[in-house]
C-alpha positions as CSV (number, residue, x, y, z in Angstrom):
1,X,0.0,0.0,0.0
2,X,2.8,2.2,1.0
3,X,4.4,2.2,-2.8
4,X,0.9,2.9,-4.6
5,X,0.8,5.9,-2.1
6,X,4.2,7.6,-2.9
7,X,2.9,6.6,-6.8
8,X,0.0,8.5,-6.0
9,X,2.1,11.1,-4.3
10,X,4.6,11.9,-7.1
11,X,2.0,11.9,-9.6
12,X,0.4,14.9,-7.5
13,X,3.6,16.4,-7.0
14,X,3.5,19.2,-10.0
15,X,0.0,20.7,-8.3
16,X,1.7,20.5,-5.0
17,X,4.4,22.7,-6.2
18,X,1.8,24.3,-8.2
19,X,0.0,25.2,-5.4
20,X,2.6,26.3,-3.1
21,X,3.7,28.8,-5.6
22,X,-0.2,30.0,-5.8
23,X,0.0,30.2,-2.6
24,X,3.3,32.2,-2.1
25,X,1.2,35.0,-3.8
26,X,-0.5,36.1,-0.3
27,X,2.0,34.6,1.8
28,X,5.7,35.1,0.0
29,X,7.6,32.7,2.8
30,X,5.9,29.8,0.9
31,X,8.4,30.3,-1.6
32,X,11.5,30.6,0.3
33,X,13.6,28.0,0.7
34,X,11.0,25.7,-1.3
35,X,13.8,23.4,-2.2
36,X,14.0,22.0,1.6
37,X,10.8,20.2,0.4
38,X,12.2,18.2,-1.7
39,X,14.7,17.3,0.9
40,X,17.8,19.6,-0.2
41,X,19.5,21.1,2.8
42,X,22.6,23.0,2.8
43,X,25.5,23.8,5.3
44,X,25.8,21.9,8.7
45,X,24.5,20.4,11.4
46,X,25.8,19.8,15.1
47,X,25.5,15.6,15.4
48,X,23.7,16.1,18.5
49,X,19.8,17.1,17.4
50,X,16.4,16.9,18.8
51,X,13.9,16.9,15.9
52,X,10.2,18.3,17.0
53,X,7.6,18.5,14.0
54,X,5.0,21.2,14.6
55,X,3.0,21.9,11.7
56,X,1.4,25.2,12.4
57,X,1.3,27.9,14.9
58,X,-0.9,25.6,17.1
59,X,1.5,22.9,17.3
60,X,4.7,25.2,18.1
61,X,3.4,26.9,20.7
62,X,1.9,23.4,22.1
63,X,5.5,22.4,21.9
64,X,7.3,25.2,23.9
65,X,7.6,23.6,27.5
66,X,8.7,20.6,26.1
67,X,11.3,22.2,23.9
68,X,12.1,24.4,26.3
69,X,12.3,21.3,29.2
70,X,14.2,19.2,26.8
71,X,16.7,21.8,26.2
72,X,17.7,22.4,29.8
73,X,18.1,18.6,29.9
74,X,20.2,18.2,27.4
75,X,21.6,21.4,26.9
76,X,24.1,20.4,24.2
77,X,21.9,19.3,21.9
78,X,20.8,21.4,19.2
79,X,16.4,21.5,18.6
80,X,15.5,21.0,15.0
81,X,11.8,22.4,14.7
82,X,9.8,21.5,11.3
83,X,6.8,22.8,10.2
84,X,4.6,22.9,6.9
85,X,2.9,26.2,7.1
86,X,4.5,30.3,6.6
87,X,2.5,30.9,9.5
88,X,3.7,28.0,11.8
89,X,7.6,29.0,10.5
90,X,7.3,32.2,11.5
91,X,5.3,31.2,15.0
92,X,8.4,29.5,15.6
93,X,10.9,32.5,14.8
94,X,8.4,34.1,17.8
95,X,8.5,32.3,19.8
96,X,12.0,30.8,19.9
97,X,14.1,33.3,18.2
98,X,17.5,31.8,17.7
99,X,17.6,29.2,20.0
100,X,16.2,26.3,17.9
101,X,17.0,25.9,14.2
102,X,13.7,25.6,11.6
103,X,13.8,24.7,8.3
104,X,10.3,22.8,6.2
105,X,9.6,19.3,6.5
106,X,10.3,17.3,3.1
107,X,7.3,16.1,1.2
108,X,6.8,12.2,2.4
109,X,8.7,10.9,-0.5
110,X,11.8,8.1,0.6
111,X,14.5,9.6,-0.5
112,X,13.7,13.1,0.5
113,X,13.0,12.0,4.3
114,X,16.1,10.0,3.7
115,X,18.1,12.9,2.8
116,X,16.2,15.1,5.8
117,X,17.5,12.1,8.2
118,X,21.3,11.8,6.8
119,X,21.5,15.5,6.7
120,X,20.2,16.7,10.4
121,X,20.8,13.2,12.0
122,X,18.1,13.4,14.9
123,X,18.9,11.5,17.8
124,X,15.1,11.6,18.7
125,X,11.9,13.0,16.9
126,X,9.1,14.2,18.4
127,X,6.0,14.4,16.1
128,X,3.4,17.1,17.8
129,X,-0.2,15.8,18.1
130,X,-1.5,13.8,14.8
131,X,0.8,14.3,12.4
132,X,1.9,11.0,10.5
133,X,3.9,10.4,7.1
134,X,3.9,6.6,6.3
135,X,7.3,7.1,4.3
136,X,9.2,9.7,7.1
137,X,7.9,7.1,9.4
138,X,9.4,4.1,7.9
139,X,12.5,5.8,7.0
140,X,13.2,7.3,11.1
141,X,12.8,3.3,11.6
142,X,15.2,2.4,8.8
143,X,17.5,4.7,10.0
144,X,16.7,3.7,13.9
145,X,15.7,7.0,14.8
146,X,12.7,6.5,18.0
147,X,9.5,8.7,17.3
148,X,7.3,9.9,20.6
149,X,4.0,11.1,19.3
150,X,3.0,13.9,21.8
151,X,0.3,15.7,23.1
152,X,-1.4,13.0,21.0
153,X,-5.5,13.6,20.1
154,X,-7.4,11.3,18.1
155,X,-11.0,12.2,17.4
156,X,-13.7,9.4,16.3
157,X,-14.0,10.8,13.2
158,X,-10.6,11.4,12.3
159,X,-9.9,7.5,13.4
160,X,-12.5,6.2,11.2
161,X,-10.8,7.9,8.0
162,X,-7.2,6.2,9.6
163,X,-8.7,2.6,9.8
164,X,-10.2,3.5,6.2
165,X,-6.7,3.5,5.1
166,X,-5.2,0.9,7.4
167,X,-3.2,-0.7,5.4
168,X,-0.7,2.3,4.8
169,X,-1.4,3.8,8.4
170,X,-1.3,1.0,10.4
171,X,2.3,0.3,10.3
172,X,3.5,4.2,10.7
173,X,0.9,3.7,14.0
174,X,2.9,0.5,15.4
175,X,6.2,2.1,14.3
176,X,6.1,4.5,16.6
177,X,8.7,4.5,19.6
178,X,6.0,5.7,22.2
179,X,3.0,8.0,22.4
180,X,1.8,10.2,25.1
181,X,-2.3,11.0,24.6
182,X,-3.8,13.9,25.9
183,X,-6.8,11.9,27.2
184,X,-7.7,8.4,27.8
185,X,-10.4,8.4,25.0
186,X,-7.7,9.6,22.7
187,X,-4.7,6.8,23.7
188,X,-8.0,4.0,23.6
189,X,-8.6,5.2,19.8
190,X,-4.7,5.8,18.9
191,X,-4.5,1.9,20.5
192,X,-6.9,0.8,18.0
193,X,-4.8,1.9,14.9
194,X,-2.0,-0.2,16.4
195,X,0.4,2.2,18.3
196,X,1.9,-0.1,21.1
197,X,3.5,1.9,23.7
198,X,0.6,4.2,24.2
199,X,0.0,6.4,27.9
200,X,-1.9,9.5,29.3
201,X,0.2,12.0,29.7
202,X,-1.8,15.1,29.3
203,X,-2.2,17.7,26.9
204,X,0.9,20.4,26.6
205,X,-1.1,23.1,25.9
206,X,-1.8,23.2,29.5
207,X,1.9,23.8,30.5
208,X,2.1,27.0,27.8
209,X,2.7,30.2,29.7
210,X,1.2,33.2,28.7
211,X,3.4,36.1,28.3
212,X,2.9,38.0,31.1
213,X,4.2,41.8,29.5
214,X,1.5,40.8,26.7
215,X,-1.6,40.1,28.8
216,X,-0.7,43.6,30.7
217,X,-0.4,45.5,27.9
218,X,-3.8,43.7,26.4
219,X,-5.1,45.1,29.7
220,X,-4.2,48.6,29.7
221,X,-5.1,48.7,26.2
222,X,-8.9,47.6,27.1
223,X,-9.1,50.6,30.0
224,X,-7.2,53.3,27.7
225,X,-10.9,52.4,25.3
226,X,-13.3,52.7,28.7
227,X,-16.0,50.0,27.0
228,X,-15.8,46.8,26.8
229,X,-14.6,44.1,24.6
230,X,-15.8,41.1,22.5
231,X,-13.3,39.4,21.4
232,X,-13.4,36.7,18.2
233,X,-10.6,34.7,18.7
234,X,-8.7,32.8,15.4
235,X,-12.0,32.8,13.4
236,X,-11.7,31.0,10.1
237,X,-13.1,31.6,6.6
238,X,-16.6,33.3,6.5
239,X,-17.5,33.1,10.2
240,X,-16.3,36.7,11.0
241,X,-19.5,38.4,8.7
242,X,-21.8,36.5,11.5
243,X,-20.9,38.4,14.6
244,X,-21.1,41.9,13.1
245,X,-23.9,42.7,15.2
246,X,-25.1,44.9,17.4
247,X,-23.3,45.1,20.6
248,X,-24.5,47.7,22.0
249,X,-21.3,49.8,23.1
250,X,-19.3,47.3,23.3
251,X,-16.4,46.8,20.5
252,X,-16.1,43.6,19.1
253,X,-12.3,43.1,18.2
254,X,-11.7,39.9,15.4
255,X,-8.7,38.1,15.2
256,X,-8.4,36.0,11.9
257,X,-6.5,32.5,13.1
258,X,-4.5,33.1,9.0
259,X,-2.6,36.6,8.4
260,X,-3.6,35.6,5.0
261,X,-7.2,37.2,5.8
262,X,-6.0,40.1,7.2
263,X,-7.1,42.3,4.1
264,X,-10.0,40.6,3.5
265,X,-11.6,41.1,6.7
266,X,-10.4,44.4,7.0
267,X,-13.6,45.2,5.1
268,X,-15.6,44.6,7.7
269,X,-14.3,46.6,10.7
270,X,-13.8,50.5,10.6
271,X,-9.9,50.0,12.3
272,X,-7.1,48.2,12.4
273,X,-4.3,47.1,14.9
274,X,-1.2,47.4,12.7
275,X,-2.3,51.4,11.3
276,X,-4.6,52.5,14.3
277,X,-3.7,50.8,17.6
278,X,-6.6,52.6,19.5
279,X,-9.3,52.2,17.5
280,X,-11.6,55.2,17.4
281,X,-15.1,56.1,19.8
282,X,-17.3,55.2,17.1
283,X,-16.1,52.0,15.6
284,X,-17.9,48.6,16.1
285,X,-15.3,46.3,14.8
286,X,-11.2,46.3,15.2
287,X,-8.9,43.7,13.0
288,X,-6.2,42.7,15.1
289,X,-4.1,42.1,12.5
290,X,-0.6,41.0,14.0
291,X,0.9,37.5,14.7
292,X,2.6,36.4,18.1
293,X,-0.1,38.7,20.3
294,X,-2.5,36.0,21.5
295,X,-1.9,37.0,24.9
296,X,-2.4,40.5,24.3
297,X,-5.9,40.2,22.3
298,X,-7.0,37.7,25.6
299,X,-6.0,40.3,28.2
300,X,-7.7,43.2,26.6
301,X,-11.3,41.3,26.4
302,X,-14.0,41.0,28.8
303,X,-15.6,38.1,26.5
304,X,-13.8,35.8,23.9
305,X,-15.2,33.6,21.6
306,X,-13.8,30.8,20.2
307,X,-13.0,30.6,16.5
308,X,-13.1,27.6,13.7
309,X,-15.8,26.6,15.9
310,X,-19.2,28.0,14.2
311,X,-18.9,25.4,10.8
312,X,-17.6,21.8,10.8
313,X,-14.0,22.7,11.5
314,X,-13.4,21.2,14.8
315,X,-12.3,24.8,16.7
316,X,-9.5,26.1,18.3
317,X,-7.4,26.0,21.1
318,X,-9.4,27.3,24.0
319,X,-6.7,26.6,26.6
320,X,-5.1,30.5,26.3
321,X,-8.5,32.3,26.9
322,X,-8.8,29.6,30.0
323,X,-5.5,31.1,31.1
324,X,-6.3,34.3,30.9
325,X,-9.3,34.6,33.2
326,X,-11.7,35.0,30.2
327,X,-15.0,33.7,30.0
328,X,-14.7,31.7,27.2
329,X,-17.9,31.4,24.4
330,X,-17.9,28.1,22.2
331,X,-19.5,27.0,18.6
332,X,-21.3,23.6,18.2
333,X,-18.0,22.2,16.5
334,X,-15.0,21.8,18.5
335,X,-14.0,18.2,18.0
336,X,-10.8,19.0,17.9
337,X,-10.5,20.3,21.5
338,X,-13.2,17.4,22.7
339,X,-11.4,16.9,26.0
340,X,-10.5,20.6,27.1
341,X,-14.2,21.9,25.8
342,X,-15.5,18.8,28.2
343,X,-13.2,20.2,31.0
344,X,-14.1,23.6,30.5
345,X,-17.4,23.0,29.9
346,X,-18.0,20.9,32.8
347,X,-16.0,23.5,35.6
348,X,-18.2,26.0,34.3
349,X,-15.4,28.3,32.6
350,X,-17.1,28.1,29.1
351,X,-20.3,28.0,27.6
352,X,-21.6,26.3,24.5
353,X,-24.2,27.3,21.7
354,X,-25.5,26.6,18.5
355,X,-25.2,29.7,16.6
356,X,-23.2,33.0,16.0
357,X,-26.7,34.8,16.9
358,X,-26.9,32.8,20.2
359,X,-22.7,33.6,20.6
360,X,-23.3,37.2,20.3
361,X,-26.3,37.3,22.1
362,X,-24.7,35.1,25.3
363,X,-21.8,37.3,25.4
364,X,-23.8,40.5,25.6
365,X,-25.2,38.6,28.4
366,X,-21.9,38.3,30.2
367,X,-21.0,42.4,29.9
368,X,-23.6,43.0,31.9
369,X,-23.3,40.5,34.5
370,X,-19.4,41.2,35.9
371,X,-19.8,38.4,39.1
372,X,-20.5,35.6,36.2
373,X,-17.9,36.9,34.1
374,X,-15.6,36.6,37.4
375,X,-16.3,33.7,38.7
376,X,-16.0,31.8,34.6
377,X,-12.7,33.7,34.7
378,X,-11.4,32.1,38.2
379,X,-12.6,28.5,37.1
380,X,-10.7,29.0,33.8
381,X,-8.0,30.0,35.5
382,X,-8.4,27.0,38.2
383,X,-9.1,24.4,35.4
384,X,-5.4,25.4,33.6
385,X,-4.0,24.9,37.2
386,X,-5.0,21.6,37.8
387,X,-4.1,19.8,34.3
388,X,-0.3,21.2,34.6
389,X,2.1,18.8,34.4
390,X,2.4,17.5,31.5
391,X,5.2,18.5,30.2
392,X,7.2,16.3,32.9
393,X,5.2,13.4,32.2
394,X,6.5,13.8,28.0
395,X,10.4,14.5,29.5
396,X,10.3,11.3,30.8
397,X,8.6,8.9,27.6
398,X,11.7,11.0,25.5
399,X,14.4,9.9,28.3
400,X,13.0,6.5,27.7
401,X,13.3,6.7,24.5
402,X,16.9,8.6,24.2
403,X,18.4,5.6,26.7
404,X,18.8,8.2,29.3
């Protein structure tokens, strides 16, 4: 099965490329350093590596404490971050500046993750939440590299589509050196596609630590405006148009989850971050239109609600806004984040609804009632507090698997 699929995947590869030109059009980093996808690397590499994947922004910032952790363990080793997206590559320049080394991951074809491997020569790789390559996969074995799949999440439907195609995923599943779930529902279904070495170890993105300076400033920014703040956090194609409504005095303040949007829902608010910081007495709607500021856009709201959640997209991560004392709002769809949602859900930091009309409506709801909005904020807050730790738990399955 494994040798129709790379068939399959060269034939496709001129639209890949096609494609990542197109795309290169709105978001130029796609075509730098293209070549790296095919697996040509220049220069050299320190012998001693730690190689995380993270795919997007979501993943690199899941990954900091580990990263961070792993590098005061072994402190001369070099960390070798991957990633597939312009906005997860420069997430990573964010967030870890100079001290880990990024390039793109190589399309899954043999001899490009061959020439990946014999270039960087990972000691250990560590693949952040569900992201498998059946040829990588079998090449990190051929060359004995160990794989911990971390922060692993494994929704119902996204394991149906795996067992679908069992007979190329099943192996990459039992070649894995180890796997730390998030939940036990997740490390049951990632069982059932035939990872061995499977445990609960908890979901990162609990261990992320907001920046304090940014949730200040996000503060003072909210009481320099003197109303308060809605906040649409990481929204995704076409949801933003639903929650221009009225809000009374309140500003509602978007944050697109692809800087790609930026200009396009622009046309919907009357300011923007990057040319009018404070937006002005009269406007409804502000872009925030910057990368890197999460903290920021959660510290200066009273109310956030949750992107990619509204349509069939599965959300997004809901863990920051928990963090920041902010009542949190959620769509129908946030299969993605099934166990935090739960937790949150269930601790009575967030609420769920079945519409943008019953989002907007709910968090007008919350302005006006300050002691719910406090006491969501506190449980968020508590909720974060009590799922640390799972960064430690991941430090040990990558000692196991390093020998140390």
């Amino acid at each position: 099965m494994r040798a129709l699929y790379t068939i399959l995947l060269r034939l496709a590869l001129p639209l890949v490329l096609a494609r990542l030109w197109w795309r290169g059009r709105a978001e130029p980093a796609y075509r730098d350093d293209w070549d790296q996808r095919l697996g040509h690397y220049s220069g050299s590499f320190p012998d001693s590596c730690i190689w995380f994947h993270a795919v997007s922004v979501g993943e690199a910032r899941a990954a900091e404490p580990l990263i961070r952790a792993l590098g005061r363990v072994l402190p001369d080793h070099r960390i070798l971050v991957t990633c597939t997206t312009a906005a997860g590559r420069e997430t990573i320049k964010q967030v870890y500046g100079e001290s880990v080394d990024t390039v793109w991951l190589p399309y899954d074809f043999p001899e490009s993750a061959q020439a990946f491997l014999e270039h960087f020569r990972p000691r250990l790789g560590v693949l952040v939440e569900t992201e498998l390559w059946p040829n990588l996969i079998a090449q990190c074995v051929a060359n004995r590299v160990p794989l911990l799949l971390a922060s692993a999440r494994m929704s119902e439907k996204s394991a149906r589509g795996y067992r679908r195609l069992a007979s190329l995923t099943r192996p990459a599943f039992e070649a894995l050196g180890a796997v730390c779930a998030q939940s036990a529902a997740d490390a049951g279904r990632i069982s059932s596609l035939g990872a061995r070495a499977v445990e609960v170890a908890g979901n990162l993105k609990f261990d992320v630590t907001l920046g304090a300076a940014q949730l200040a400033a996000g503060r003072a920014w909210r009481r320099s405006l003197g109303r308060p703040v809605v906040l649409l956090a990481s929204s995704r194609d076409g949801e933003e148009a639903h929650f221009v409504r009225d809000l009374g005095e309140a500003l509602l303040l978007i944050v697109p989850r692809h800087a790609r949007r930026f200009d396009e829902v622009a046309a919907l608010a009357q300011s923007r971050r990057t040319l009018q910081p404070h937006p002005g007495r009269g406007d409804r709607v502000h872009l925030g239109d910057t990368m890197g500021e999460m903290a920021f856009y959660y510290g200066a709201c009273d109310v956030a609600i949750i992107g990619g959640s509204f349509a069939p997209l599965g959300g997004q991560n809901l863990i920051e806004a928990l963090a920041a004392g902010v009542p949190v709002v959620l769509g129908p769809h946030m299969f993605n984040f099934a166990e935090p949602t739960r937790l949150a859900l269930e601790a009575g930091a967030a609420v769920q609804v079945a519409d943008a009309r019953a989002a907007v409506q709910l968090a007008t709801e919350l302005l006006g009632d300050e002691k719910r909005r406090q006491a969501m904020g506190e449980a968020g807050k508590a909720l974060c507090e009590a799922h640390r730790g799972a960064t430690e738990r991941h430090l040990a399955a990558c000692r196991r698997l390093l020998g140390l």
